[in-house]
PQR file of N, CA, C, O and H, with PARSE charges and radii, in Angstrom:
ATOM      1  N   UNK A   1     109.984 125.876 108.263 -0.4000 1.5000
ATOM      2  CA  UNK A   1     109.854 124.519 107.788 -0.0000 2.0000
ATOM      3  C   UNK A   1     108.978 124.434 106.552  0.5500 1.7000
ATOM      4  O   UNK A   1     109.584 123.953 105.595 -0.5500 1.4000
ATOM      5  N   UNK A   2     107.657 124.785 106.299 -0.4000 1.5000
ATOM      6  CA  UNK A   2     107.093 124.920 105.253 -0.0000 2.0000
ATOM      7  C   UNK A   2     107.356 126.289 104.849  0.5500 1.7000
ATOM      8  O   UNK A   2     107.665 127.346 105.401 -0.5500 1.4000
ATOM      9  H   UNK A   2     107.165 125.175 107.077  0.4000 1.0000
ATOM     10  N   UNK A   3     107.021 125.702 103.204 -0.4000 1.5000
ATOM     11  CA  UNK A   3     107.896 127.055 102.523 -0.0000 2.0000
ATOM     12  C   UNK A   3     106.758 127.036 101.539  0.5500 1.7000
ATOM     13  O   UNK A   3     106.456 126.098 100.800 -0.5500 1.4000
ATOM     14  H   UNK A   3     106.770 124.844 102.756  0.4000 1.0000
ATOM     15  N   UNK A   4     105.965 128.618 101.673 -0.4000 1.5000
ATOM     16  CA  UNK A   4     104.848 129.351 100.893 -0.0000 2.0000
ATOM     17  C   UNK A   4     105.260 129.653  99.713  0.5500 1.7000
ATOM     18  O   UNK A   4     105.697 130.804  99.688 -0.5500 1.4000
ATOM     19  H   UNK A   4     106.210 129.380 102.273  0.4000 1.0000
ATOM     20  N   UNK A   5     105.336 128.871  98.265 -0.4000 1.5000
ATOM     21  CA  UNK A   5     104.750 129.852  97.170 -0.0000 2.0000
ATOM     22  C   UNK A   5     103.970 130.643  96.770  0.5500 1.7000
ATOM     23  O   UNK A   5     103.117 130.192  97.534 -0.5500 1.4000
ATOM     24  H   UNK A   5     104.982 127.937  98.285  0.4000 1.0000
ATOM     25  N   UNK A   6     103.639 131.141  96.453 -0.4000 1.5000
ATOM     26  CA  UNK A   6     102.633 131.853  95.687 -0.0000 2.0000
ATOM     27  C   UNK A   6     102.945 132.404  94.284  0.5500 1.7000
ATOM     28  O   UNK A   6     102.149 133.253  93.883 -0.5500 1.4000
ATOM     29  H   UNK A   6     104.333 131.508  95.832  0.4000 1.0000
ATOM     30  N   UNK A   7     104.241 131.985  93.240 -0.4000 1.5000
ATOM     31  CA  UNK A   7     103.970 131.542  91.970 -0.0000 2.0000
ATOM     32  C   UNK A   7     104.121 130.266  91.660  0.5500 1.7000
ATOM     33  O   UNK A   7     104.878 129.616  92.381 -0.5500 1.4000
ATOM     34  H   UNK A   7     104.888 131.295  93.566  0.4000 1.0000
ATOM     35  N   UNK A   8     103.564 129.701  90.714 -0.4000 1.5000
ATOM     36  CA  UNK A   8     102.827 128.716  89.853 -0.0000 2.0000
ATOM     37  C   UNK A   8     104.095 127.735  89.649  0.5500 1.7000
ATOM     38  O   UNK A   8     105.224 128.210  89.526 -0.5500 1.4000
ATOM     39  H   UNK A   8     102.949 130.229  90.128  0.4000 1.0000
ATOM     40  N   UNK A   9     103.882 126.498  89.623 -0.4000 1.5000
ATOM     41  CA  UNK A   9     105.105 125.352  89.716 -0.0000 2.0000
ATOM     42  C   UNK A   9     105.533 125.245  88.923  0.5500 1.7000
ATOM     43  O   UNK A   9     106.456 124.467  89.165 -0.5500 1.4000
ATOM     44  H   UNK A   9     102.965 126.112  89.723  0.4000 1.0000
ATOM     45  N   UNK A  10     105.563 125.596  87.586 -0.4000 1.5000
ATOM     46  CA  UNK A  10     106.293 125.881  86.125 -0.0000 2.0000
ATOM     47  C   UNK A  10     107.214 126.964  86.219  0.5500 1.7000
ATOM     48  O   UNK A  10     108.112 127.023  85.379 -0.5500 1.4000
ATOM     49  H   UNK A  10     104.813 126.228  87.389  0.4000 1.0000
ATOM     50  N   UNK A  11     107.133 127.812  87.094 -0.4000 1.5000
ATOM     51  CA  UNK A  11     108.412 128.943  87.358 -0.0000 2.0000
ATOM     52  C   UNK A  11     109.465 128.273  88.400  0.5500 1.7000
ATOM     53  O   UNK A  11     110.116 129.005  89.146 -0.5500 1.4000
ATOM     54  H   UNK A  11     106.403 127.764  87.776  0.4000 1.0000
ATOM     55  N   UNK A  12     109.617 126.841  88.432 -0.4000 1.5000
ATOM     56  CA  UNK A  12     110.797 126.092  89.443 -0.0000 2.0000
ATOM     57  C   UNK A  12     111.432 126.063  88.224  0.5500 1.7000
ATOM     58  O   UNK A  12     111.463 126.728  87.189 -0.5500 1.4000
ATOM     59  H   UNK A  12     109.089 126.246  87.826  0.4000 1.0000
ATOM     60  N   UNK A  13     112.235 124.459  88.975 -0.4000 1.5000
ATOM     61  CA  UNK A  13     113.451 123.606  87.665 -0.0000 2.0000
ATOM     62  C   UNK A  13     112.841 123.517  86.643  0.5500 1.7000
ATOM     63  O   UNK A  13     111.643 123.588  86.919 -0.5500 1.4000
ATOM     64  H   UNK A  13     112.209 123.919  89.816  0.4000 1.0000
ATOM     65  N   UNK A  14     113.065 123.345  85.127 -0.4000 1.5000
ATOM     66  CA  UNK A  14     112.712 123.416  84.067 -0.0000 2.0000
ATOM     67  C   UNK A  14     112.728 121.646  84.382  0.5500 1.7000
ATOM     68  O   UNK A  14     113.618 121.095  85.030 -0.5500 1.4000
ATOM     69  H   UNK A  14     114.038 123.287  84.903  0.4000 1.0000
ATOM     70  N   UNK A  15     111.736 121.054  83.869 -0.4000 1.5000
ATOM     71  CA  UNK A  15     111.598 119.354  83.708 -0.0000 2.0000
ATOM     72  C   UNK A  15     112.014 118.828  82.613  0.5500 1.7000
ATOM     73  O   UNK A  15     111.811 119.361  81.523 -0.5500 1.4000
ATOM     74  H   UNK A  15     111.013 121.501  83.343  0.4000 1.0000
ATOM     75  N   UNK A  16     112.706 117.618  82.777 -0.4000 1.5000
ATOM     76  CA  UNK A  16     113.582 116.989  81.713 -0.0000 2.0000
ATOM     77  C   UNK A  16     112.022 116.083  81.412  0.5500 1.7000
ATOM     78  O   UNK A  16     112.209 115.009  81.983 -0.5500 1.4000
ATOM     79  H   UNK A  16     112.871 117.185  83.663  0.4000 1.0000
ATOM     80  N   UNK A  17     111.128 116.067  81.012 -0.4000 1.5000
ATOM     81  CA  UNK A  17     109.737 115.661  79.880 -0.0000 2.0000
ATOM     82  C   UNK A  17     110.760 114.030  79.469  0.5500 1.7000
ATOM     83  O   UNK A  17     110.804 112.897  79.948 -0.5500 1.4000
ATOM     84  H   UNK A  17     110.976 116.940  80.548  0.4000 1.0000
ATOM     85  N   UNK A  18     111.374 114.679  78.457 -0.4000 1.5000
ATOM     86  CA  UNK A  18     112.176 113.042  78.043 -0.0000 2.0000
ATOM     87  C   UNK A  18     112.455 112.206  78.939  0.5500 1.7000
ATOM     88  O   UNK A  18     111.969 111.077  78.873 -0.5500 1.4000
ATOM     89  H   UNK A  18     111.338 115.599  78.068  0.4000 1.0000
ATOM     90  N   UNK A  19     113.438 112.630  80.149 -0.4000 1.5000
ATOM     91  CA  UNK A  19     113.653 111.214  81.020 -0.0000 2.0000
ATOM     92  C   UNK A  19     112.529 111.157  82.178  0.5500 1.7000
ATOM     93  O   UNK A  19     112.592 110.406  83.151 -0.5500 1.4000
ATOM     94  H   UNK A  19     113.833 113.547  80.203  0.4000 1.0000
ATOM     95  N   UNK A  20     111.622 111.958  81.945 -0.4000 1.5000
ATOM     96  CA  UNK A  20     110.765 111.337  82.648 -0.0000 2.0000
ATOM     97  C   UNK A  20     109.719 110.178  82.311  0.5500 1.7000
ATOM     98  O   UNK A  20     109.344 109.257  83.036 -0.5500 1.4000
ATOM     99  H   UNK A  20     111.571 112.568  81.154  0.4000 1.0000
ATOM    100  N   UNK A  21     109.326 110.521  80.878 -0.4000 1.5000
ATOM    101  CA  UNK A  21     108.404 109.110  79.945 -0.0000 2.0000
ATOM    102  C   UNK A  21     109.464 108.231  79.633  0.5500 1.7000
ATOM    103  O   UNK A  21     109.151 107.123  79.197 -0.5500 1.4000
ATOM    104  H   UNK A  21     109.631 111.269  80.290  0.4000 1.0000
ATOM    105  N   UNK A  22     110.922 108.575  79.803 -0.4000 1.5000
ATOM    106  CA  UNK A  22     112.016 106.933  79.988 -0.0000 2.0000
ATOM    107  C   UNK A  22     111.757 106.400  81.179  0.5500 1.7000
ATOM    108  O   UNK A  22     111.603 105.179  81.214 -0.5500 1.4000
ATOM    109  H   UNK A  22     111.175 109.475  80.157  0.4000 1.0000
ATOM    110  N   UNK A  23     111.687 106.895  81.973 -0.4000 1.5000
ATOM    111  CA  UNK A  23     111.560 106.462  83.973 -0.0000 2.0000
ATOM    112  C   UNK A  23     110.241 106.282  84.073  0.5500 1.7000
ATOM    113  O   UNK A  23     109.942 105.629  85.073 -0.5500 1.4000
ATOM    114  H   UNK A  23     111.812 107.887  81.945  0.4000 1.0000
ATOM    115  N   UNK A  24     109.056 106.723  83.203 -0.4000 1.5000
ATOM    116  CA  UNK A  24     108.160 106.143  82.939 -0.0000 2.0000
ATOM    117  C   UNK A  24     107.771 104.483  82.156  0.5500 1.7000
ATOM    118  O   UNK A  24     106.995 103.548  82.351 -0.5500 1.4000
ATOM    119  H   UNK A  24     109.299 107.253  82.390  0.4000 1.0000
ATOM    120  N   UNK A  25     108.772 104.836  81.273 -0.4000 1.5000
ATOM    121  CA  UNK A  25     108.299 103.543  80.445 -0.0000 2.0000
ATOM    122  C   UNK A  25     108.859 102.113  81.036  0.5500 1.7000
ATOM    123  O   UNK A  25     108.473 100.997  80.689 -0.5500 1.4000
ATOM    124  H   UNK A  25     109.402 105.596  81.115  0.4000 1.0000
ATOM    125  N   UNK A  26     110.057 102.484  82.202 -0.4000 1.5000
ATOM    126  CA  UNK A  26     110.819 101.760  82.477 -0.0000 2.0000
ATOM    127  C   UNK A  26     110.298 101.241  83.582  0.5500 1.7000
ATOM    128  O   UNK A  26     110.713 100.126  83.899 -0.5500 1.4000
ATOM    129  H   UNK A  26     110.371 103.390  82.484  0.4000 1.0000
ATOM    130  N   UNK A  27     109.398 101.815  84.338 -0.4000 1.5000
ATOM    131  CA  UNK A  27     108.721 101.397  85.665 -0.0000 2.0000
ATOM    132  C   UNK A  27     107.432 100.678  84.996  0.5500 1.7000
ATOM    133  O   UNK A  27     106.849  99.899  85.751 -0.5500 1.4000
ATOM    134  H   UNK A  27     109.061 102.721  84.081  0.4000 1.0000
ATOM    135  N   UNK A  28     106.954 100.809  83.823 -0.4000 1.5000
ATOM    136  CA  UNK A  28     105.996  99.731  83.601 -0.0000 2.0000
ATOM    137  C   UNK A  28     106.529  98.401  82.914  0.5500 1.7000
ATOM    138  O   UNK A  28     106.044  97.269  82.929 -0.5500 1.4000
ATOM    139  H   UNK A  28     107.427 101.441  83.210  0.4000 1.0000
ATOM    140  N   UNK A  29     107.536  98.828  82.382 -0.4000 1.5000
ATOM    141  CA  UNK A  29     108.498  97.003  81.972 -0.0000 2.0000
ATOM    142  C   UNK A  29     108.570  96.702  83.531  0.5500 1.7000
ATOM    143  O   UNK A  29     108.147  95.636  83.978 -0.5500 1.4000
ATOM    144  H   UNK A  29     107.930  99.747  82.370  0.4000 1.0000
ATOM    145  N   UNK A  30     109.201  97.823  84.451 -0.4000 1.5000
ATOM    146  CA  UNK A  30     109.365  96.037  85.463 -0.0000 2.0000
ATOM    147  C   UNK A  30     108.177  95.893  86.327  0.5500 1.7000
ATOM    148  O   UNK A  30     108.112  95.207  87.347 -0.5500 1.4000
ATOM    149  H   UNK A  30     109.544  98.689  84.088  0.4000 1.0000
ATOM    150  N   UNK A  31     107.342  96.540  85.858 -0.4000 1.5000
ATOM    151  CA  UNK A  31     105.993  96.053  86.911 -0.0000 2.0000
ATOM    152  C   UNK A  31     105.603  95.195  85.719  0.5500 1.7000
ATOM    153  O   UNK A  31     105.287  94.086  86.150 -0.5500 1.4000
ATOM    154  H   UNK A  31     107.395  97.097  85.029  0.4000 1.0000
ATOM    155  N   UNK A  32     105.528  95.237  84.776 -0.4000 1.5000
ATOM    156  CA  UNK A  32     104.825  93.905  83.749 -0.0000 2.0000
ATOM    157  C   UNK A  32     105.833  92.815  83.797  0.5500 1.7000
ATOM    158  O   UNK A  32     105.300  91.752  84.116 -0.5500 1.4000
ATOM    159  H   UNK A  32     105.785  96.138  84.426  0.4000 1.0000
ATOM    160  N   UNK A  33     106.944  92.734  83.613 -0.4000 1.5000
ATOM    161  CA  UNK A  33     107.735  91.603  83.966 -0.0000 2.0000
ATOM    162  C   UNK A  33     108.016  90.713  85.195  0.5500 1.7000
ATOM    163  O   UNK A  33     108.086  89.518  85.484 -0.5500 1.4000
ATOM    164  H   UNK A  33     107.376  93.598  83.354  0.4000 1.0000
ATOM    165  N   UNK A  34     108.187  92.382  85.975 -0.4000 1.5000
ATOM    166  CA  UNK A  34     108.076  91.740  87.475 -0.0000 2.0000
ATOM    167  C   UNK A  34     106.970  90.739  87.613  0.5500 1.7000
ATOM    168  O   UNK A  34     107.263  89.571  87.872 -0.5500 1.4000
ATOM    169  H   UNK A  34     108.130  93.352  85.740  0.4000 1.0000
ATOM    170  N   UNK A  35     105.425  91.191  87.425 -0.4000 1.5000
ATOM    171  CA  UNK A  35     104.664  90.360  87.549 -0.0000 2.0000
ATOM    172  C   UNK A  35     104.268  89.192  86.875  0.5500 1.7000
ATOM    173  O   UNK A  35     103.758  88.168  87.329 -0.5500 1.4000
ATOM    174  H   UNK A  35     105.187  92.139  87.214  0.4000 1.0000
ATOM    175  N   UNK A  36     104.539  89.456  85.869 -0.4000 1.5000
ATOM    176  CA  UNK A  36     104.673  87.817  85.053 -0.0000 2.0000
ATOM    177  C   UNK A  36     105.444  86.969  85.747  0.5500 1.7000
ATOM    178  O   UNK A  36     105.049  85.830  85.998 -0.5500 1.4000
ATOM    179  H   UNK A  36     104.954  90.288  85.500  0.4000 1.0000
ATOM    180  N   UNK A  37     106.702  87.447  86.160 -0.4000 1.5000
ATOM    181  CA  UNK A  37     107.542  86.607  86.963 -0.0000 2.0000
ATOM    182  C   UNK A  37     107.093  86.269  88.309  0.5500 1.7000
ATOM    183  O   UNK A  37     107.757  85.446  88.939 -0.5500 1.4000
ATOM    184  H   UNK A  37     107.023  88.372  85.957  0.4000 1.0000
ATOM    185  N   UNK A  38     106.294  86.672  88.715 -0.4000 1.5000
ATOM    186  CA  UNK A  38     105.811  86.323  90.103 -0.0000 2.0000
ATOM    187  C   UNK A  38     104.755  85.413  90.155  0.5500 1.7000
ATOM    188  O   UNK A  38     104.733  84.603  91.082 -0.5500 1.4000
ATOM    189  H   UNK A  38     105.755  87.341  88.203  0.4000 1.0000
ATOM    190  N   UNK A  39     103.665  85.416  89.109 -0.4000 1.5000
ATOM    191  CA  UNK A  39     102.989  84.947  88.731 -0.0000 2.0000
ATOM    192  C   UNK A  39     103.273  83.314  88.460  0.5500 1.7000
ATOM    193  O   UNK A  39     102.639  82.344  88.876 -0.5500 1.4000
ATOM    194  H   UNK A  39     103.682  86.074  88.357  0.4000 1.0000
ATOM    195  N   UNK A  40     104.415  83.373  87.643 -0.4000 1.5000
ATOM    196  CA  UNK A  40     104.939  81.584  86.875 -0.0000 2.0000
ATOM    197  C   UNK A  40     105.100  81.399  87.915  0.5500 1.7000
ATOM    198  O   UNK A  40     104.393  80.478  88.324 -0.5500 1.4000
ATOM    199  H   UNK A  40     104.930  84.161  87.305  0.4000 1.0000
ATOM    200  N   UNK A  41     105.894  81.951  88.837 -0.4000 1.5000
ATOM    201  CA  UNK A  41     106.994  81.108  90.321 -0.0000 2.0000
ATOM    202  C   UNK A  41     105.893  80.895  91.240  0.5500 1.7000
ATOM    203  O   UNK A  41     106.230  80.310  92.269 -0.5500 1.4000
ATOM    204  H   UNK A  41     106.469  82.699  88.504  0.4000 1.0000
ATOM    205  N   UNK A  42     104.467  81.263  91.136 -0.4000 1.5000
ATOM    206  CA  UNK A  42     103.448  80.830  92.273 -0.0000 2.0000
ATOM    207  C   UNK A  42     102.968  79.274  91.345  0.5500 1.7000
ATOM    208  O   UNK A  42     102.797  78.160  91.841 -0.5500 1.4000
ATOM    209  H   UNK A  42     104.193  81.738  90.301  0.4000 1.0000
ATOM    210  N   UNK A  43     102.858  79.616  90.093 -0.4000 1.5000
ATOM    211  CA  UNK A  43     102.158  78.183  89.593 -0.0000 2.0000
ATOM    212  C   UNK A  43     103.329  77.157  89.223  0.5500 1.7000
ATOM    213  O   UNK A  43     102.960  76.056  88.815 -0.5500 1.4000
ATOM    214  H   UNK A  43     102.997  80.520  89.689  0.4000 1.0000
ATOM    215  N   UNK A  44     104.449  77.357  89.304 -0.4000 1.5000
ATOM    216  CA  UNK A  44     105.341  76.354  89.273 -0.0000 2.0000
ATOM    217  C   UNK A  44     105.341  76.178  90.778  0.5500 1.7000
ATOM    218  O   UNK A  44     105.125  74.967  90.790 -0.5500 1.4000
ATOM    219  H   UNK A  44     104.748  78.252  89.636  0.4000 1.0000
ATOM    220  N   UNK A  45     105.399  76.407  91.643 -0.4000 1.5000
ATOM    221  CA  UNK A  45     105.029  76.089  93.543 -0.0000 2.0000
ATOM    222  C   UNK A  45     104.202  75.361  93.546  0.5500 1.7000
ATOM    223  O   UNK A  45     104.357  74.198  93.917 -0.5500 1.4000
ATOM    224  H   UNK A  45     105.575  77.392  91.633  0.4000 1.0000
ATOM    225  N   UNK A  46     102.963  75.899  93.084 -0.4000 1.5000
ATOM    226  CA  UNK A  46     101.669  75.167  93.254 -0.0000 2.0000
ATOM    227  C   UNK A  46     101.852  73.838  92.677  0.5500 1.7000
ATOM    228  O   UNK A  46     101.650  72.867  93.406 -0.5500 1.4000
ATOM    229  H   UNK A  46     102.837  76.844  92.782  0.4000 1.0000
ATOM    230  N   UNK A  47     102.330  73.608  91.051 -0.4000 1.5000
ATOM    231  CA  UNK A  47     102.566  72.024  90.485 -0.0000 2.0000
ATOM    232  C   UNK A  47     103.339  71.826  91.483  0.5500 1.7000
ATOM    233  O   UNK A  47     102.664  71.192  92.293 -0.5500 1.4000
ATOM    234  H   UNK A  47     102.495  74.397  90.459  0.4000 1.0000
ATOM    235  N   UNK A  48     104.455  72.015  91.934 -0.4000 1.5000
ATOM    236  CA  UNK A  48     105.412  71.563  92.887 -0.0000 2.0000
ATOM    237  C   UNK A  48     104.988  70.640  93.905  0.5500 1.7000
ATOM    238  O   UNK A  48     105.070  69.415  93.994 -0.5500 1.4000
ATOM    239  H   UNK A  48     105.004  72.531  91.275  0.4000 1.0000
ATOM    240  N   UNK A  49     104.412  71.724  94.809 -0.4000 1.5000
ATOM    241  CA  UNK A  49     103.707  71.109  95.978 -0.0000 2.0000
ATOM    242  C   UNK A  49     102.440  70.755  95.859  0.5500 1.7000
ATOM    243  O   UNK A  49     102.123  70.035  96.806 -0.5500 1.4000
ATOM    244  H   UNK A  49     104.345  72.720  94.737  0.4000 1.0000
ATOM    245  N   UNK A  50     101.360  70.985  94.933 -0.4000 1.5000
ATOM    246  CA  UNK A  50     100.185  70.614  95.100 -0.0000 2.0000
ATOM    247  C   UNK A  50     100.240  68.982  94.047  0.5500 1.7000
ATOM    248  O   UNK A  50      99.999  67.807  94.326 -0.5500 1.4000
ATOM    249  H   UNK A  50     101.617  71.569  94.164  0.4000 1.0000
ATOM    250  N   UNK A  51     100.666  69.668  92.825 -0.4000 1.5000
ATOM    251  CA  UNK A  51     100.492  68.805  91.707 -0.0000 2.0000
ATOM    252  C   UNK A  51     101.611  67.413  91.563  0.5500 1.7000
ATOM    253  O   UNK A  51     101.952  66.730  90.598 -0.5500 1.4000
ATOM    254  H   UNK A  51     100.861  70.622  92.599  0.4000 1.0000
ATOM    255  N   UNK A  52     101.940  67.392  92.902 -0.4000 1.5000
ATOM    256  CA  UNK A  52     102.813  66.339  92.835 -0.0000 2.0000
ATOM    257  C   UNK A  52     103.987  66.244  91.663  0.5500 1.7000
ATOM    258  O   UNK A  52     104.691  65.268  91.918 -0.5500 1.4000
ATOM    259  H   UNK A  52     101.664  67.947  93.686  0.4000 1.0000
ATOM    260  N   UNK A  53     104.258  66.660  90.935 -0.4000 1.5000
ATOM    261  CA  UNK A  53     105.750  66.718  89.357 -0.0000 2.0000
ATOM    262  C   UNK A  53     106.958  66.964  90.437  0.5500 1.7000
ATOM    263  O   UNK A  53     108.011  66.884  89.805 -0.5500 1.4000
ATOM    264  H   UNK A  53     103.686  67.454  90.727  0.4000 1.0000
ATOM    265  N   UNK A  54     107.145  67.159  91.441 -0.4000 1.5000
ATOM    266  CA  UNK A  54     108.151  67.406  92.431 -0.0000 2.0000
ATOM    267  C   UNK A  54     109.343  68.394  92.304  0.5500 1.7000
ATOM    268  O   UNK A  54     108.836  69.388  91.785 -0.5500 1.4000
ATOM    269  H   UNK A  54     106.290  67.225  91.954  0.4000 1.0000
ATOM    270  N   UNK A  55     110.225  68.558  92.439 -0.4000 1.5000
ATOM    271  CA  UNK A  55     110.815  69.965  91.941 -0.0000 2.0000
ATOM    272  C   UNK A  55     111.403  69.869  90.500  0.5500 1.7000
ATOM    273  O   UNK A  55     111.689  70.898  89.889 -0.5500 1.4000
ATOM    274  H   UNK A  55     110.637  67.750  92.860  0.4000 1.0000
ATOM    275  N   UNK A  56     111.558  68.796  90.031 -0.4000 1.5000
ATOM    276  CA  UNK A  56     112.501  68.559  88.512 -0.0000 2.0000
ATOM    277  C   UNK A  56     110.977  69.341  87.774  0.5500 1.7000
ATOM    278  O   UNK A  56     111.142  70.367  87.115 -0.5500 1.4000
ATOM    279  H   UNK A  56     111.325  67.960  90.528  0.4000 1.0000
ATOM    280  N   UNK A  57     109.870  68.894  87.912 -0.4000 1.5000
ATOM    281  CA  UNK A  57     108.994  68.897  87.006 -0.0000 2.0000
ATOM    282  C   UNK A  57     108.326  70.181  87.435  0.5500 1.7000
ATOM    283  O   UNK A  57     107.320  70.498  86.802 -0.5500 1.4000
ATOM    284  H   UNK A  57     109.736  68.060  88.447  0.4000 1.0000
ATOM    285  N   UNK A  58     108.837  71.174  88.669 -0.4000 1.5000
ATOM    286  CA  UNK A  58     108.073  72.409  89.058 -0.0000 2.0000
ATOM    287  C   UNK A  58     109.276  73.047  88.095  0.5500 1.7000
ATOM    288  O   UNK A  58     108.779  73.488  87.059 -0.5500 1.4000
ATOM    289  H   UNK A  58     109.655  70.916  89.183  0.4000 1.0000
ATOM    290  N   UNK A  59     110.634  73.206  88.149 -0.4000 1.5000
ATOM    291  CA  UNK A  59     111.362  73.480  87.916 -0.0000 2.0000
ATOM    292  C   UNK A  59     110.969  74.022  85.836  0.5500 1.7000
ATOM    293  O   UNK A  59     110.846  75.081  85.222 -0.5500 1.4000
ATOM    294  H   UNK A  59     111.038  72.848  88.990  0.4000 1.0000
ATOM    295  N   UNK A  60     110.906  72.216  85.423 -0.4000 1.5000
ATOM    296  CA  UNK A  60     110.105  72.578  83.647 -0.0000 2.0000
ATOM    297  C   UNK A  60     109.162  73.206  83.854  0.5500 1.7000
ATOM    298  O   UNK A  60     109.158  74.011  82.923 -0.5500 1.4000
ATOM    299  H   UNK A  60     111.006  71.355  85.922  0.4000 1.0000
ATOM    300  N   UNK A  61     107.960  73.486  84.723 -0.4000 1.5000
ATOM    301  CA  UNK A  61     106.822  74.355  84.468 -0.0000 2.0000
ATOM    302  C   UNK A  61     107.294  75.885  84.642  0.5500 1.7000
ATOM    303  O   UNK A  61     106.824  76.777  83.936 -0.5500 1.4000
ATOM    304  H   UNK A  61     107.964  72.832  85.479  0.4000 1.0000
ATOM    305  N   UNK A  62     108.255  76.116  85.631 -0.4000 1.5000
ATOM    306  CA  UNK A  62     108.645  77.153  85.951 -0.0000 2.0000
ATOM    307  C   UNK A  62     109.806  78.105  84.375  0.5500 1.7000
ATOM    308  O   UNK A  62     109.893  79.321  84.207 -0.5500 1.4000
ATOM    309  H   UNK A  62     108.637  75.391  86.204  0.4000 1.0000
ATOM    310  N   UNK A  63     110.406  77.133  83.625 -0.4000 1.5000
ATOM    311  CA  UNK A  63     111.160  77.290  82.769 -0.0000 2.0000
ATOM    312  C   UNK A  63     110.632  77.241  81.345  0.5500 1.7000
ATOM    313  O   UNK A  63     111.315  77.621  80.394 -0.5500 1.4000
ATOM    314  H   UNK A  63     110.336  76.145  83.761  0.4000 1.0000
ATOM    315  N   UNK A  64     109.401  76.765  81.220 -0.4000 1.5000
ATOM    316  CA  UNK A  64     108.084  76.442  80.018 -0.0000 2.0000
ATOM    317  C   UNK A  64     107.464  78.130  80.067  0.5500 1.7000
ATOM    318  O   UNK A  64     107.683  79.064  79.295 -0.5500 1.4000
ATOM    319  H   UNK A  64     108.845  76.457  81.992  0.4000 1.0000
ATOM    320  N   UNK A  65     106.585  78.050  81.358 -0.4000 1.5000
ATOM    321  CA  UNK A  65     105.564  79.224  81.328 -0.0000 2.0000
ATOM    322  C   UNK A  65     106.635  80.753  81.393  0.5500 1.7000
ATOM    323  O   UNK A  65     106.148  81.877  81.273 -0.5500 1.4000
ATOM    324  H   UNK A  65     106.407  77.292  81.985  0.4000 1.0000
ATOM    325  N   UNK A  66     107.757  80.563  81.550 -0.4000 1.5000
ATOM    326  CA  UNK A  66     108.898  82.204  81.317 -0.0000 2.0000
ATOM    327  C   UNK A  66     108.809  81.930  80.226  0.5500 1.7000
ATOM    328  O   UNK A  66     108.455  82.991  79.711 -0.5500 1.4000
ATOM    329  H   UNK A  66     108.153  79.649  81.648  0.4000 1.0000
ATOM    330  N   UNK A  67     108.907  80.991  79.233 -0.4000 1.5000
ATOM    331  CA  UNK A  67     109.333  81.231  77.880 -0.0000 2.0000
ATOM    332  C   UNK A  67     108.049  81.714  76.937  0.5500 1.7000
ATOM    333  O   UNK A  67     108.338  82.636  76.174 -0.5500 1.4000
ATOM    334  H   UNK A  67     109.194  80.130  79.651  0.4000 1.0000
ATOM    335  N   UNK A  68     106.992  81.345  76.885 -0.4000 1.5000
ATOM    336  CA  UNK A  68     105.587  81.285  76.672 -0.0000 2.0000
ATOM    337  C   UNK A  68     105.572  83.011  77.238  0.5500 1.7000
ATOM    338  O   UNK A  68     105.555  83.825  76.315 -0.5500 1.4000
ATOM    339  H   UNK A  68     106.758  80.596  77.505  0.4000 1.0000
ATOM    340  N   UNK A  69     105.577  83.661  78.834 -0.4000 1.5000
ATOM    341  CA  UNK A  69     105.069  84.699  78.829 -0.0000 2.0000
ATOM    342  C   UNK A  69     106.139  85.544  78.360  0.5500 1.7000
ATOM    343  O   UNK A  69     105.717  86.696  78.463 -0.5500 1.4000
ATOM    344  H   UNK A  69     105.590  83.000  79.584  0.4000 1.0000
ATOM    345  N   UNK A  70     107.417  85.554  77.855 -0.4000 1.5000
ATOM    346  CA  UNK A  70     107.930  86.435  76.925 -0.0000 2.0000
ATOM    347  C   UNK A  70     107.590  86.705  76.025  0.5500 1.7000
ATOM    348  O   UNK A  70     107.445  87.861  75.628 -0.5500 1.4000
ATOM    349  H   UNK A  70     107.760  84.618  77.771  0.4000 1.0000
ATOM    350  N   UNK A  71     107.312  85.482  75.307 -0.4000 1.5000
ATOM    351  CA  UNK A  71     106.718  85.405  73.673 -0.0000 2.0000
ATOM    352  C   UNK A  71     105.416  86.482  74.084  0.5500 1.7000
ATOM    353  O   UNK A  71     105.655  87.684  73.966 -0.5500 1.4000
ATOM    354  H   UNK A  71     107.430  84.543  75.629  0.4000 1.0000
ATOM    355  N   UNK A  72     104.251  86.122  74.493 -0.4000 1.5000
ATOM    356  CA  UNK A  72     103.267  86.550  75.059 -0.0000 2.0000
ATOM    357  C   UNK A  72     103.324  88.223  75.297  0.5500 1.7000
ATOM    358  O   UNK A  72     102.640  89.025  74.663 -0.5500 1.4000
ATOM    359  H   UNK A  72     104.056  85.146  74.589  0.4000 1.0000
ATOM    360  N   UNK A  73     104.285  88.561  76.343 -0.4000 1.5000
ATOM    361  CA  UNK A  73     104.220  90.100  76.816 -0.0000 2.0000
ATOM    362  C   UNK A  73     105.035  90.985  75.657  0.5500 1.7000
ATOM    363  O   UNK A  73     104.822  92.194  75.575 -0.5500 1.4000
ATOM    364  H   UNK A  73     104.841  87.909  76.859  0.4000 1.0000
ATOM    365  N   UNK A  74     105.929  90.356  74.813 -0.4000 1.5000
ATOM    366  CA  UNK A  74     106.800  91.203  74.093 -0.0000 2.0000
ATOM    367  C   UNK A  74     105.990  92.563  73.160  0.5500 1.7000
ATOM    368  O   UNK A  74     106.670  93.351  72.503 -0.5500 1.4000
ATOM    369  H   UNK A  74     106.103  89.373  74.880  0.4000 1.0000
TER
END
């Protein structure tokens, strides 16, 4: 079941370097987007339900602050 090397992990598969800083760069767009997006949809909730604007007006906050954090994260 476990399997002993004893040469050095650079004598395996040769690593594709390039698609790995792509699969890199690509997992931090959607963790930065992802979270921007998670972020607006809690404070458009919050106006929603806290701030009384009711859903038409959670809905514009929700459709305002995406446009703003694109500009913003680009």
């Amino acid at each position: 079941m476990d399997n002993h090397h004893s040469a050095p992990a650079e004598t395996g598969a040769p690593m594709d370097y390039a698609e790995h800083e792509r699969t890199y760069e690509m997992f931090l767009a959607g963790a930065k987007w992802g979270t921007m997006a998670i972020v607006v949809l809690m404070i458009a909730m919050a106006a929603g339900f806290f701030g009384g604007v009711g859903i038409i007006g959670s809905l514009f906050v929700f459709i305002v602050l995406n446009i703003a954090g694109v500009f913003l994260l680009r």
